[in-house]
C-alpha angles and dihedrals in degrees: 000000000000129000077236095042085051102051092041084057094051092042098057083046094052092046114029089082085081102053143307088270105040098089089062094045086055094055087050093053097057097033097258088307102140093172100062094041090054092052095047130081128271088239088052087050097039091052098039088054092049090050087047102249092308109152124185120259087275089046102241116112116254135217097251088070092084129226127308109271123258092252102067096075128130115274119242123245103234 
């Protein structure tokens, strides 16, 4: 296995409790940039995915985004 195959696969796992398609809206979210969504936080992620991947002029996210809606929350196992 890959170091690429390796973070792709870490970074379905981390993120597939949200949702099938979460993994790919997180992607989104960082420009296909897997390494810097798996080191930062799930708030970051959450909130750069509910502002659609916009990021402030230094590229971090700032306070002023809000906070992830109430709909990206980890899904319950039943």
């Amino acid at each position: 296995m890959t170091t690429l195959d390796y973070l792709r696969a870490q970074h379905f796992e981390r993120w597939s409790r949200y949702g099938d398609r979460f993994p790919q809206r997180v992607a989104e979210a960082f420009a296909g940039d897997l390494a810097r969504a798996m080191i930062a936080s799930d708030e970051e992620v959450l909130a750069r995915v509910a502002t659609g991947g916009a990021a402030d002029r230094d590229g971090s996210m700032g306070a002023s985004r809000g906070a992830p809606s109430e709909h990206l929350r980890p899904a319950r196992n039943t």
